[in-house]
N, C-alpha and C positions, 0 to 999 in steps of 0.2 A: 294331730294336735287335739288335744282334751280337757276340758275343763269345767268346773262347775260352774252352774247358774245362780244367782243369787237370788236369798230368798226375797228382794224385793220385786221380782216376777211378779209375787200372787198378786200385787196395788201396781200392775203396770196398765192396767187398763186406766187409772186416773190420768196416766200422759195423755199430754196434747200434742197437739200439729206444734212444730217449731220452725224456725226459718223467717226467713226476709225473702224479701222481691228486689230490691236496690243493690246495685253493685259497687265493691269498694274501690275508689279510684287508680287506676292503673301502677303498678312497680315503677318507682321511680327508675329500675333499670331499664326499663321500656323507652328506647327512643321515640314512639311515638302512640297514639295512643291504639290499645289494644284492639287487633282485628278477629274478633272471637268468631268463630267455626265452629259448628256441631255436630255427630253425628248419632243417631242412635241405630241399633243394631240387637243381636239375639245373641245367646249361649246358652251351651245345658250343659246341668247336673245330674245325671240318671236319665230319668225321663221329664223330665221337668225342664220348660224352656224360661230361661229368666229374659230382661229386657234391660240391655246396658243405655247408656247416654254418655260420649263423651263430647269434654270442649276442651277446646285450645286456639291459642295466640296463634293464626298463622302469620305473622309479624315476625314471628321469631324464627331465628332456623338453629338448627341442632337437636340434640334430645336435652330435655330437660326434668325436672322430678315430675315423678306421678303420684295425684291422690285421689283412693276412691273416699267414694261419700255415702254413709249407710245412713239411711233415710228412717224417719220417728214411723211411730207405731202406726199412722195412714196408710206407709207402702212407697213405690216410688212413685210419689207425685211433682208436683212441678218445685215445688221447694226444695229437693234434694238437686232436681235438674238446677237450678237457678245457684245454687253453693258451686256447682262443676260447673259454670260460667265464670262465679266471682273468682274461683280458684286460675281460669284460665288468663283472667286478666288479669291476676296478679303474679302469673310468671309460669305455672303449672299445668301439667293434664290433667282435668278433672275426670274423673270418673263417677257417675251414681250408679250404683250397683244395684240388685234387685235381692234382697234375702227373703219373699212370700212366694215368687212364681209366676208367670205370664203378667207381669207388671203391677200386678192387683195394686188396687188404691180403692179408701174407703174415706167416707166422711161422717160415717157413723160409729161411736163408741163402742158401741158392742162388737159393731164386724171387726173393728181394727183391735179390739182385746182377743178375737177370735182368729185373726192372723198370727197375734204375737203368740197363742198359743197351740199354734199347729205346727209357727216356724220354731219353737224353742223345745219344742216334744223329744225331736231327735237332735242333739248337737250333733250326732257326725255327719247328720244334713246340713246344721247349721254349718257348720265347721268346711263343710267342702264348696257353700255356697259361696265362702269369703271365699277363698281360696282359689276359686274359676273367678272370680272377678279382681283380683291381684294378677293371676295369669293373663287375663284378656288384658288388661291394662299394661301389662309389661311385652305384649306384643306388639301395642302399637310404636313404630316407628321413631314417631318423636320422643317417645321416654326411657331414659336413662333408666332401666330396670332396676341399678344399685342404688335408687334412690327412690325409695317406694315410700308413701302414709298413708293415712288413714284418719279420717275423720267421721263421726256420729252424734247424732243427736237425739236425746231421750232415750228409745231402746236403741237406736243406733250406737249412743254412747256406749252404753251398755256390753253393748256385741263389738265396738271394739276395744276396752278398757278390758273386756273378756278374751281378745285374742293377745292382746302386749301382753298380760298375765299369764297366757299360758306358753309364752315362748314366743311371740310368730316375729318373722323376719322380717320386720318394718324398722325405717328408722328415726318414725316420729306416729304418733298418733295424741289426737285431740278430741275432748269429750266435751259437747254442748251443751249444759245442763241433762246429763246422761244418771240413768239409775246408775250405782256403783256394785258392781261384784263381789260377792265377797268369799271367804273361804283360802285356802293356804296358798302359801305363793312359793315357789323355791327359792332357794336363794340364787340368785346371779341368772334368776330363768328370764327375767323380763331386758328384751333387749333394745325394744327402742324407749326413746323420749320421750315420757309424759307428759302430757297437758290436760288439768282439768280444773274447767269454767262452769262456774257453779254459782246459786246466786243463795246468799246468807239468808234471807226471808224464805225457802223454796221447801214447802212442807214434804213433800215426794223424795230429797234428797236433804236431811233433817240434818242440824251439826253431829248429829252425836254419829252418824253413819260418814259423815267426812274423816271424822278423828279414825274412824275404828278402819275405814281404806287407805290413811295415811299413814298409820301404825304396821298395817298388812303392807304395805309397798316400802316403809323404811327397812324393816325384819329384813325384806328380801333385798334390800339392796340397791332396789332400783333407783331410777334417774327420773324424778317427777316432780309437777308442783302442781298447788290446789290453789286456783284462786276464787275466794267468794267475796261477791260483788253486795254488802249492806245493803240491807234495805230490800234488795230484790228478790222477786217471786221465779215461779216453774215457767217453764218457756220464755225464757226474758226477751231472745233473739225472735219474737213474731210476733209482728205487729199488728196481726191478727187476735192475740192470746185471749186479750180481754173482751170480746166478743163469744165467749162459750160460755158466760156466764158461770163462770168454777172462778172463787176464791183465792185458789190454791196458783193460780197463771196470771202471769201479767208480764205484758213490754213496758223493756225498760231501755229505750234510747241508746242512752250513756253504755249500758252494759253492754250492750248488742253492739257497738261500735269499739268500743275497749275489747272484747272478747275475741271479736275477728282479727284486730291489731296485733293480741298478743299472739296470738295463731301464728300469726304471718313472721310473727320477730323471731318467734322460736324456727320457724321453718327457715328460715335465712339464718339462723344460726346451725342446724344440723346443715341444711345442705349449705350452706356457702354461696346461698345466691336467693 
């Protein structure tokens, strides 16, 4: 699988940390409420050992969808862990998946601009990293493998807005106020579901780069929607934003709670549950 980076790369070091700490109330198909499980574990890519995290409902029995979670430009910190909680209480296996390598997590601007660009040097790294973390995930037991997504935020979004575009075999993926890709698209290449949650005030993801990824994903044909949320700045979903003192970030409640909602409706829409 191959595909271009967009040139909004070179300003991804302005991203922030994104995410939430609070979970969203259990699937009304949940008989009772959600008994979340965790495990975390290892896999490698060449010589590179990454660091998985999954959760899940054991409440539930059967296999059910699976999604991994690619984590903003920090790495896999606990924020990407805490999305593969909320995901597993709302019906799914979460996965956060590792795209830097031995787990790395940073809190500082620079390292974390200096991750994003070690891990986007090589896509076929990039590229195989997703790829072993779709595979781990569809080996575990509870997940329905024909029923795989993906979700990202900021570069996460990024990196998976960049794999539905270049063909990969998901059949939902959702971007959390994520850079947008840009560059050709084929026609009929993109095969799953889009979702992208974007917030209309958000300097990093500017309207005129919405229109020109909306233009690029009609051309092709695909199956997508763009919602931007008025008023709202970069990282709306972390309720941390507005503590780095950047302009350009701010939590926004209402969005951050809209935005996981419509996640979840679209995903009970592809999968049927």
């Amino acid at each position: 699988m191959r595909y271009s980076m967009p040139a909004v790369l070179a300003g991804i070091g302005l991203l922030a940390a994104c995410g939430r700490t609070d979970a969203l109330p259990a699937s009304p198909a949940a008989a009772a409420a959600p008994a979340v499980e965790t495990r975390e574990f290892e896999y490698q890519v060449g010589t590179t050992r990454l660091k998985g995290f999954l959760a899940w409902d054991a409440g539930r029995t059967g296999p059910r969808p699976g999604v991994v979670v690619v984590h903003e430009w920090w790495g896999h910190n606990e924020h990407a862990r805490n999305q593969a909680r909320r995901l597993a209480e709302a019906g799914y296996v979460g996965m956060a998946l590792d795209m830097y390598g031995d787990g790395k997590v940073t809190h500082h601007p620079d390292s974390a601009q200096a991750f994003v660009a070690e891990a986007t040097k090589d896509l076929a790294v990039l590229n195989a990293r997703f790829e072993a973390a779709i595979a781990e995930l569809k080996r575990d037991s509870r997940v329905d493998s024909t029923r795989i997504a993906a979700i990202g935020y900021c570069f996460g979004g990024m990196v998976v807005l960049s794999q539905a575009r270049a063909g990969a075999d998901l059949a939902a993926v959702v971007s959390f106020h994520g850079a947008l890709p840009s560059g050709r698209v084929d026609s009929g290449s993109v095969k799953a579901r889009v979702l992208v949650l974007t917030g209309a005030a958000d300097p990093m993801v500017p309207p005129a780069e919405v229109t020109r990824f909306s233009n690029e994903m009609t051309a092709a044909g695909a199956r997508f929607q763009v919602t931007s949320y008025p008023g709202v700045k970069h990282s709306f979903t972390n309720p941390e934003a507005n503590s780095h003192g950047m302009d350009a970030l701010g939590y926004d409640a209402e969005a951050d709670r809209q935005s996981w909602a419509a996640m979840v409706a679209m995903f009970r829409e592809v999968f049927g549950s």
